[in-house]
C-alpha atoms as one frame of an Amber mdcrd trajectory, in Angstrom:
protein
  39.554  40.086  -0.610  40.192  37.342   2.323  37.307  36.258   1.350  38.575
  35.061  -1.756  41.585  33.666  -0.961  39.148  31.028   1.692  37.477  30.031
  -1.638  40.076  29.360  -3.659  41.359  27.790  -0.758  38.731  25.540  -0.313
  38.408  24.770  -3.911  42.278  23.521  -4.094  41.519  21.346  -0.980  38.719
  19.870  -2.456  39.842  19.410  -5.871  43.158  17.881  -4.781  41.201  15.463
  -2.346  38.864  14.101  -4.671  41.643  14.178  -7.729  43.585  12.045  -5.642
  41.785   9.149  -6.073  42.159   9.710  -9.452  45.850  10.349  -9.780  47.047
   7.284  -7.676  43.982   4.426  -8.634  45.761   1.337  -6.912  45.820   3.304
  -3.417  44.383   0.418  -1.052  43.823   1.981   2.666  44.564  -0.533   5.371
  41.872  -2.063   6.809  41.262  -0.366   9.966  40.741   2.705   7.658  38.169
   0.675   5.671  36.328  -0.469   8.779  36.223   3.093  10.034  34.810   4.378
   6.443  31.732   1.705   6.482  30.745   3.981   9.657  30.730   7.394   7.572
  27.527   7.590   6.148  25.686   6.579   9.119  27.269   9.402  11.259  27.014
  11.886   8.336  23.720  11.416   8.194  23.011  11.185  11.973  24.525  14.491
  12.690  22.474  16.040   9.926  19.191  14.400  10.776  19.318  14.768  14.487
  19.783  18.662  15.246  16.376  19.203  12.870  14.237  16.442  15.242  15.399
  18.020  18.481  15.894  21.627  17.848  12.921  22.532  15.017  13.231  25.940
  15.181  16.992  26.186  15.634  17.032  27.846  18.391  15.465  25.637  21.266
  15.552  21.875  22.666  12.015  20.838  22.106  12.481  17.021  23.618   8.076
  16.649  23.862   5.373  14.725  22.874   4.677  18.012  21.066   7.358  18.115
  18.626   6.323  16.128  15.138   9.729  16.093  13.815  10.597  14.041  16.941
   8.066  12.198  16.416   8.282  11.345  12.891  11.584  11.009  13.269  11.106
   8.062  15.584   8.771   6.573  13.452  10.505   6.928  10.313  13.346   4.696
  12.903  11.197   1.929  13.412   9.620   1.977   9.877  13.515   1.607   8.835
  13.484  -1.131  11.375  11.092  -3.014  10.658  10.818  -2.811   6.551  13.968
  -2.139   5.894  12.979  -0.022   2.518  14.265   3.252   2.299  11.041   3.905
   0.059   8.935   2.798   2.474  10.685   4.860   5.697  10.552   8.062   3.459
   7.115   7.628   2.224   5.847   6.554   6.138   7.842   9.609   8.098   6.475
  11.905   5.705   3.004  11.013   6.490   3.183  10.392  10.179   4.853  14.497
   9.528   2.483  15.506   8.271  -0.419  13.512   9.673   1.037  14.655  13.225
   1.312  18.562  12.265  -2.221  18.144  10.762  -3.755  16.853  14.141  -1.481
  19.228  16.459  -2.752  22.299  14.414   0.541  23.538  13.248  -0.837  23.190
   9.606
């Protein structure tokens, strides 16, 4: 039963966070809060990107020239880079994935 009480829980949390915004829609945050929000995404997405290029198999560092998700991983960085296209840095990582998995013979 605890168990259900921690979802319902969590539900009321996250529907009274996100009806919030809602309830009270000329709430301005000051502007250190603003400058700290811009960073959000970016570290959202770093700390759910980086664990799967260093750790592939959960379990293990694998910092090597034989890891492809490190690899691709950088590359997809400096396709970002330099193109600045998310298409174009999700189309390119994919390939140098699989390109690299293909000639390592973990396909």
């Amino acid at each position: 039963m605890s168990y259900w009480w921690l979802i319902l829980g969590m539900t009321a949390i996250t529907f009274l966070m996100r009806y919030s915004l809602f309830a009270w829609p000329n709430l301005r945050f000051p502007p250190v809060v603003r400058q700290g929000l811009h960073y959000v995404p970016t570290a959202v997405l770093t700390a759910i990107v980086v664990p799967g290029m260093l750790l592939p198999d959960g379990e293990h560092w694998q910092v090597s020239f034989q890891n492809a998700y490190l690899l691709a991983g950088l590359a997809a960085i400096a396709i970002a880079a330099f193109s600045r296209n998310l298409l174009a840095t999700i189309g390119g990582g994919l390939v140098v994935f699989f390109l690299l998995r293909w000639a390592m013979g973990q396909i």
